[in-house]
C-alpha positions as CSV (number, residue, x, y, z in Angstrom):
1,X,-24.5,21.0,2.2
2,X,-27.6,21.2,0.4
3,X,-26.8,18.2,-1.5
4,X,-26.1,16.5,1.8
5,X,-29.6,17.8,3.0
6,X,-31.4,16.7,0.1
7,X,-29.4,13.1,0.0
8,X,-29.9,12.3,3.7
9,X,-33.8,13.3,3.8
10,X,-34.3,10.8,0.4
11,X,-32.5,8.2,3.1
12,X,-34.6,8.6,5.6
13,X,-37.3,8.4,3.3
14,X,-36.2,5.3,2.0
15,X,-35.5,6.2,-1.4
16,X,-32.0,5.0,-2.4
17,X,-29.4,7.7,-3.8
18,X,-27.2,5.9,-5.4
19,X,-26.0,7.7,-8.9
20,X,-23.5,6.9,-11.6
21,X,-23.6,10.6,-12.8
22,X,-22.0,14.0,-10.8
23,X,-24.2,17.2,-9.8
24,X,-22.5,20.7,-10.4
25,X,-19.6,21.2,-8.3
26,X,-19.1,17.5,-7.5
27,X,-16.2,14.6,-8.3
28,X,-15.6,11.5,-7.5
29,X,-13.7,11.1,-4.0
30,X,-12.9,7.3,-5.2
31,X,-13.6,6.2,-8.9
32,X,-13.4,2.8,-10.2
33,X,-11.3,1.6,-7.0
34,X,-10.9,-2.6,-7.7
35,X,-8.7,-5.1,-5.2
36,X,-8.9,-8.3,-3.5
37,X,-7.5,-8.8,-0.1
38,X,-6.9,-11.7,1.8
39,X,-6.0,-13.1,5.2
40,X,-2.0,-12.7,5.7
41,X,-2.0,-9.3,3.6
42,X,-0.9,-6.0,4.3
43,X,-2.0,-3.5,2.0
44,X,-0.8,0.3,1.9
45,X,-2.5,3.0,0.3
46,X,0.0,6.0,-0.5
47,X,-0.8,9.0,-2.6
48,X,-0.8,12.7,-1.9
49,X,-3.8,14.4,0.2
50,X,-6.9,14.2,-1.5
51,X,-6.1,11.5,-3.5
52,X,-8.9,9.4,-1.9
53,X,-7.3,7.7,0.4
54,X,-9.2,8.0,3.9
55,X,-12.3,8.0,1.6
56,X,-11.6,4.5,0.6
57,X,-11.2,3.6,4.0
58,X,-14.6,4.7,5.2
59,X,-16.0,2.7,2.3
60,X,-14.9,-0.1,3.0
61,X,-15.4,0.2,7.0
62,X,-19.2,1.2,6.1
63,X,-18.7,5.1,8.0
64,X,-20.2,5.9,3.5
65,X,-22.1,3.8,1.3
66,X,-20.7,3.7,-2.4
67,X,-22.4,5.1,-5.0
68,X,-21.8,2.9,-7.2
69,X,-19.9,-0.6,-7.3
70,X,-20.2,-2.7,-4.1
71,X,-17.8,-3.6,-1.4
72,X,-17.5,-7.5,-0.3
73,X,-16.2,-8.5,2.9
74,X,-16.1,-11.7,4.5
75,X,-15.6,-11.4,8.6
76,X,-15.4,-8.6,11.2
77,X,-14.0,-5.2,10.5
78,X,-11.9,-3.6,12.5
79,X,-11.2,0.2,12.1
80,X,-8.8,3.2,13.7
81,X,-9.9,5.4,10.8
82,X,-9.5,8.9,13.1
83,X,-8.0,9.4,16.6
84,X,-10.1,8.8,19.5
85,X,-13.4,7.5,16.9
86,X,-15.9,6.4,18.7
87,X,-15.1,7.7,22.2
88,X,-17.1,9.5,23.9
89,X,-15.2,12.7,25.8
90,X,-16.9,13.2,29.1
91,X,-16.8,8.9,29.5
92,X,-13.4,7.4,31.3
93,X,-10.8,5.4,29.4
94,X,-12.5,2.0,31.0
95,X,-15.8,3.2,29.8
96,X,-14.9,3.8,26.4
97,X,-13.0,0.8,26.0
98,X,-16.4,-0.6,26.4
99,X,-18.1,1.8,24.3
100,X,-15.7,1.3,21.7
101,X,-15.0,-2.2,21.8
102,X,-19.3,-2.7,21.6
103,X,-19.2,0.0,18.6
104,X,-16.3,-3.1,16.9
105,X,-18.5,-5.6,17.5
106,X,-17.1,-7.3,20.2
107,X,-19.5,-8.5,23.6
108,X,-19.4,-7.1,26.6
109,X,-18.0,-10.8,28.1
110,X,-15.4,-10.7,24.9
111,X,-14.1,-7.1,26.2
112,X,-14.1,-8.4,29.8
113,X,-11.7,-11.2,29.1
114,X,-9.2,-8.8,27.1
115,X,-10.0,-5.7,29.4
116,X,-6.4,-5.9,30.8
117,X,-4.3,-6.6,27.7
118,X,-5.6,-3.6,26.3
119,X,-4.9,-1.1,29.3
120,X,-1.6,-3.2,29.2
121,X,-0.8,-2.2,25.6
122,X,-2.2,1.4,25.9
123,X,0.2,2.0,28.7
124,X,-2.6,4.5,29.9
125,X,-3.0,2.4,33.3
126,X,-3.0,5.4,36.0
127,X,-5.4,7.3,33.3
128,X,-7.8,4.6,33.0
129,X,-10.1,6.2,35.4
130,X,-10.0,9.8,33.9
131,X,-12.2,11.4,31.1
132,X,-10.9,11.0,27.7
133,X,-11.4,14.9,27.0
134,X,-8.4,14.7,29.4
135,X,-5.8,12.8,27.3
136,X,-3.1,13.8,24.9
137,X,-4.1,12.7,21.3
138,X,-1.0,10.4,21.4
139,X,-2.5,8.7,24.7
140,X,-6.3,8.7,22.5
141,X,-4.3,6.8,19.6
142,X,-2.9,4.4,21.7
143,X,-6.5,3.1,23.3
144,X,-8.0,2.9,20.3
145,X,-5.7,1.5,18.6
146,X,-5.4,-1.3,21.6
147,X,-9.3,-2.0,21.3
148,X,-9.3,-2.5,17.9
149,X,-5.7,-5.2,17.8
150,X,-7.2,-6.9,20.5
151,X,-11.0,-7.0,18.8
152,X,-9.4,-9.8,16.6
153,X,-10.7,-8.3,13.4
154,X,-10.9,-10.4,10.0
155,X,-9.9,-7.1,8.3
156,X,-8.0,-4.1,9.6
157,X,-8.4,-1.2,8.9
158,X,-5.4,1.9,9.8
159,X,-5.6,5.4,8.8
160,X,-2.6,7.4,9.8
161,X,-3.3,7.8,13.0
162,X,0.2,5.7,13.9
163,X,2.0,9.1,13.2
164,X,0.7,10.4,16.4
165,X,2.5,8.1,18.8
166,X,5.6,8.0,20.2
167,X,8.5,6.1,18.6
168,X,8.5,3.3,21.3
169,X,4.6,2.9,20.8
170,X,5.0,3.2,17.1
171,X,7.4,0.1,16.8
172,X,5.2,-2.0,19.2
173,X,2.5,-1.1,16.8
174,X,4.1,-2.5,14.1
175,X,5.3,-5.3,16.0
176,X,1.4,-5.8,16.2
177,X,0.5,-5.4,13.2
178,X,2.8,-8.5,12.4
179,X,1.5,-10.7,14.5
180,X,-2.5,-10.2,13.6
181,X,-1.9,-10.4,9.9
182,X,-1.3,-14.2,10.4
183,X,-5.1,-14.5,11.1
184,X,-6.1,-10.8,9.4
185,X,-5.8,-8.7,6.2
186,X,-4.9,-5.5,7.2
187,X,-5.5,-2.1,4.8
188,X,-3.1,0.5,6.3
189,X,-2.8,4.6,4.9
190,X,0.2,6.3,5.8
191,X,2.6,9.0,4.9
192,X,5.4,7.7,6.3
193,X,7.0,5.7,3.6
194,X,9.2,3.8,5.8
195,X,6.3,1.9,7.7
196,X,4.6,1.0,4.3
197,X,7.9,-1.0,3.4
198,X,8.1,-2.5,6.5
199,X,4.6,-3.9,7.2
200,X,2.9,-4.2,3.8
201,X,3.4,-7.0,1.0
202,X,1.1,-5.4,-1.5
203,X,0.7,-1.4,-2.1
204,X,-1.6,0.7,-4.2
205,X,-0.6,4.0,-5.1
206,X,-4.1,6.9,-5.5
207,X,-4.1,10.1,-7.6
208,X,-7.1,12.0,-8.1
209,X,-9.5,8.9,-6.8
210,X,-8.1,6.5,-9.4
211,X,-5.4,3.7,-9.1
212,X,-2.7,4.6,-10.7
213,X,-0.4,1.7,-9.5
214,X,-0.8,-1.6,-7.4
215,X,1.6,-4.0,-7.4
216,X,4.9,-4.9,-4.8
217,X,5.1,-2.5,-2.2
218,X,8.7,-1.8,-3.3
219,X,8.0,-1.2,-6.9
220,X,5.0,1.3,-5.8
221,X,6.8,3.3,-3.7
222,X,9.5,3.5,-6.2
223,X,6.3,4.8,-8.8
224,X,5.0,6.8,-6.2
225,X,8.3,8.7,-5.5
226,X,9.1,9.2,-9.2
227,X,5.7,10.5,-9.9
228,X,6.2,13.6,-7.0
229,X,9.9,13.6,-8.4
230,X,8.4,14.6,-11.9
231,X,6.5,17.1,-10.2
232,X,8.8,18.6,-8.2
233,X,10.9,18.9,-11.5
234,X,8.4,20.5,-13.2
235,X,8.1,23.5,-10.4
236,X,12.0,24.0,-9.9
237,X,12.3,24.3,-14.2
238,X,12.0,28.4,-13.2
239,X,14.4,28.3,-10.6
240,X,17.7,28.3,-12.1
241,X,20.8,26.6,-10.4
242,X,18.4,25.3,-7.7
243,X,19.9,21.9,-6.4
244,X,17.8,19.1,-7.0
245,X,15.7,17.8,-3.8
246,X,14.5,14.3,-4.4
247,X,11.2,13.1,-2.6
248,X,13.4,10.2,-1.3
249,X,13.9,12.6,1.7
250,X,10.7,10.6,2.9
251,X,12.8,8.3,3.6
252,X,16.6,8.9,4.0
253,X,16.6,12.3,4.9
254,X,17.1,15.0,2.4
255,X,18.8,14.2,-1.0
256,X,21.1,16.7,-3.1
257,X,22.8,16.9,-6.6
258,X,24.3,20.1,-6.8
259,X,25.5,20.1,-10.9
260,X,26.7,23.6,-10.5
261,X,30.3,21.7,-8.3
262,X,30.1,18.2,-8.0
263,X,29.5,15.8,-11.3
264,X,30.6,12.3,-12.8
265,X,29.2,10.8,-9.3
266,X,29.3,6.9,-9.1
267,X,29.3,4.8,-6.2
268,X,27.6,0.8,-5.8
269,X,28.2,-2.3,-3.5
270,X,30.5,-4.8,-4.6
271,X,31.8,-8.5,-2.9
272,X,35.3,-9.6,-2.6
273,X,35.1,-10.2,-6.8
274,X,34.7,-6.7,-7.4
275,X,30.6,-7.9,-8.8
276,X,27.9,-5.9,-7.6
277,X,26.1,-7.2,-5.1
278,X,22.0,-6.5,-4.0
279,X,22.1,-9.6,-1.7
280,X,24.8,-11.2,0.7
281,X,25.6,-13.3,3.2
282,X,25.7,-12.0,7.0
283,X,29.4,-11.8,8.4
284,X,30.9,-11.1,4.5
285,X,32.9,-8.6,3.0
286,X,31.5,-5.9,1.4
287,X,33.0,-2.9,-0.4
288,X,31.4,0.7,-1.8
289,X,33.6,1.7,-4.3
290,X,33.0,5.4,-5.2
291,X,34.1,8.1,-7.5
292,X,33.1,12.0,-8.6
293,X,34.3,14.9,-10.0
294,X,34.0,18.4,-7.8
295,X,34.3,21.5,-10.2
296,X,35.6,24.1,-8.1
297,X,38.6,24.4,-5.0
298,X,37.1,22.8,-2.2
299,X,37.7,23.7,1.7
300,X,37.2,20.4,3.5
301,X,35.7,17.8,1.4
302,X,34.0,14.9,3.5
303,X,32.5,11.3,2.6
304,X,29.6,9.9,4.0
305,X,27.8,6.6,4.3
306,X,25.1,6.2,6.5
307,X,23.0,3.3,6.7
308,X,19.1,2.5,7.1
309,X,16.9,-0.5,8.3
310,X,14.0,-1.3,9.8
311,X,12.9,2.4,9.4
312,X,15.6,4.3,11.1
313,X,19.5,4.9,10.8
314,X,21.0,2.4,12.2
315,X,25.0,3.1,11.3
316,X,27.0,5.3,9.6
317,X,30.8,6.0,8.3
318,X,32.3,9.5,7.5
319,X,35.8,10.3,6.5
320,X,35.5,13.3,9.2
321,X,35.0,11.3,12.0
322,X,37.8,8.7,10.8
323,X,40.1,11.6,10.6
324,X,41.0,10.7,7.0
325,X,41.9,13.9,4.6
326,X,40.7,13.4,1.1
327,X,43.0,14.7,-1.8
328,X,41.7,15.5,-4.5
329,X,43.6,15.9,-8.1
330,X,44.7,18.9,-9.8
331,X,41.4,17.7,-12.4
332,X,38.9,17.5,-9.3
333,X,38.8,13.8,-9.5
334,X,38.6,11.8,-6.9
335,X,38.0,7.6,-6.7
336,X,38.1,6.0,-3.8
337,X,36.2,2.4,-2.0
338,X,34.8,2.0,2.1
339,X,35.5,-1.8,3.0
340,X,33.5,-3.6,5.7
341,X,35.5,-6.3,6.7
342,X,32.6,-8.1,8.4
343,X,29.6,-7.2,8.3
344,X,27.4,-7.7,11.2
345,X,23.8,-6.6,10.4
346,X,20.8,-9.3,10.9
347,X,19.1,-10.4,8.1
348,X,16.8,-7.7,6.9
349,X,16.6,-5.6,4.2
350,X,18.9,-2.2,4.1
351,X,19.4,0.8,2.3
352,X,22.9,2.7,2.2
353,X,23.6,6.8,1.5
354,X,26.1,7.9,-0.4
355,X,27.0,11.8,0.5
356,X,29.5,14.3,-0.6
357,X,29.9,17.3,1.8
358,X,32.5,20.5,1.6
359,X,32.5,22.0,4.8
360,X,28.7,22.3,5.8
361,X,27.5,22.0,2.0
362,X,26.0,19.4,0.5
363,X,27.4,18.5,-2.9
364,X,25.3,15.6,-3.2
365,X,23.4,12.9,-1.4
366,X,21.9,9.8,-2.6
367,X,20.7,6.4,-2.2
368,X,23.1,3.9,-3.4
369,X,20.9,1.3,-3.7
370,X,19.1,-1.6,-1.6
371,X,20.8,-5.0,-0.4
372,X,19.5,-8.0,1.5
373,X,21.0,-9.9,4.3
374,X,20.2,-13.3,4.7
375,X,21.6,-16.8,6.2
376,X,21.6,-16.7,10.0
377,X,19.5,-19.0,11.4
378,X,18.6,-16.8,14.7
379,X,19.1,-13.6,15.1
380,X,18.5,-10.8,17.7
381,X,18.3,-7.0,17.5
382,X,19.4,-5.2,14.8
383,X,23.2,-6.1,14.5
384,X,25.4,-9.5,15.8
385,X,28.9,-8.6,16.3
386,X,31.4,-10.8,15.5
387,X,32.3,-12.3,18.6
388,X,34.1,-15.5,20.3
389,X,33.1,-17.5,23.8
390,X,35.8,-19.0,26.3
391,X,35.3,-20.6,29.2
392,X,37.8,-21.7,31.6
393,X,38.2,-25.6,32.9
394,X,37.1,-26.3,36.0
């Protein structure tokens, strides 16, 4: 506080603060940060807390002068850095949208003209006229983040606050987000690992204030989650026969290896050839073959496949539900393949599960890797069945 004191009073007196060296107690929030972003980029920021993210944000938004370096940005900024920034509490949603769309930069005629696709978005219509103190902070996320899509920013600028909303408002977000980074260059921070694959080409990955990767967003998150994996290893070494909890679980749901009764595990996605596949045609035939070893007498031993796209679960196969008993060998072995005769999935990227379960126990559960689905020229929704027209003659 008393450096704060000392730094703002130098402000107001005009004498710049700027330093390249730290005062007792101090540390560099963000440290020798360097990118370039341009229009029709998405970039996501992933690290743990405190790793500089938000800091960077309110750099570049101008909320904190740097230091040191200097920040270049060509056009307007728009930012949803906290919920509910820039509103004022005791004001009504219509004032604030006002308030907040002035604070963005936009004129009073500009926010006029777009008044009603913002309400419209919000889906805050009958609330409009009440004080903000009043909303939820789901309700507060989804104003702001409506004045500042609608702003038409150069650069946008998300901070997390997309984990507040409702699933239906989340997806409409993204679906947002999609259609301004034609014009924009968007810089979004989030935890949830699933949105930074789905809306950002480029990611960087923070620890400590420094970049420690930036690159694809795949390959970062795949840094990013081997990095907390090595951690996570390094405080279960004490803990004997613990089973082994990947940070995956971000995005697939929890993932187990128990070595202690289920080893030799191998499963992967292969075309009518038998060759592996990562990428295949929409309406093929695709089959998991699969195989382990369980190293004790198993009660009732079940097989798993669920799939993911898009951000959610959007099918899944289990030898349970198919009523199909598994035998296993007098060695424990067991080998075995799941065929999909057609498979009916819009292009897209997905990511498929492989679990082993004994009763209510997870053996193990694991990703079995990523595929692509591509040629179909339209497509709706999430799946097209396979499916046949008649008509009769008139």
């Amino acid at each position: 506080m008393a450096y704060g004191i000392i730094d703002l009073s130098k402000n107001l007196a005009g004498v710049k603060t700027t330093s390249n060296s730290l005062r007792k107690n101090e540390f560099w929030a963000v440290d020798d940060v360097s990118f370039t972003l341009k229009k029709g980029e998405v970039l996501g920021l992933i690290g743990e807390n405190g790793s500089g993210k938000s800091s960077l944000l309110r750099l570049v938004a101008g909320i904190m002068p740097p230091d040191k370096g200097r920040i270049t940005i060509r056009g307007r900024v728009g930012a949803l850095i906290a919920v509910g920034a820039g509103f004022h509490p005791h004001m009504s949603g219509r004032e604030n949208v006002f308030l907040n769309g002035t604070i963005m930069g936009m004129t009073r005629d500009e926010i006029k003209s777009k008044y009603q696709e913002i309400v419209d978005f919000a889906q805050i219509d009958e609330f409009i006229d009440a004080p903000v103190s009043t909303y939820s902070s789901g309700m507060r996320v989804r104003l702001g983040f409506a004045v500042a899509v609608h702003m038409d920013p150069d650069l946008m600028l998300i901070d997390e606050v997309l984990a507040v909303g409702d699933f239906n408002f989340r997806q409409k977000c993204s679906e947002k987000i999609n259609d301004i980074r034609r014009k924009s260059a968007i810089i979004l921070v989030s935890h949830n690992i699933r949105d930074i694959l789905m809306l950002c080409s480029k990611t960087m990955v923070m620890n400590k204030g420094k970049v420690t990767f930036l690159g694809g967003t795949r390959d970062a998150v795949d840094f990013y989650l081997e990095q907390t994996n090595k951690k996570d290893a390094d405080r279960e070494n004490n803990r004997k026969d613990a089973k082994r909890v990947s940070t995956v679980s971000l995005l697939y749901g929890e993932l187990f290896d128990n070595r202690n009764k289920i080893a030799e595990v191998s499963h992967q996605w292969v075309d009518r050839a038998g060759k592996t596949v990562s990428s295949i045609p929409h309406g093929s035939r695709i089959i998991m073959q699969f195989s382990f070893r369980v190293l004790y007498p198993v009660d009732n031993l079940i097989v798993g496949v669920p799939i993911f796209g898009r951000g959610d679960m959007i099918s899944a196969m289990n030898t349970d539900v198919d009523g199909i008993r598994i035998c296993v060998g007098a060695d424990g072995y067991v080998q075995g393949s799941l065929e999909i005769d057609y498979l009916a999935f819009n292009p897209g990227r997905y990511v498929s599960v492989f679990a082993v379960v004994d009763a209510n126990e997870f053996l193990y559960r694991n990703v079995i890797g990523e595929f692509v689905i591509g040629n179909l020229p339209v497509a709706y929704g999430s799946v097209t069945l396979k499916h046949l027209w008649r008509f009769e003659k008139v």
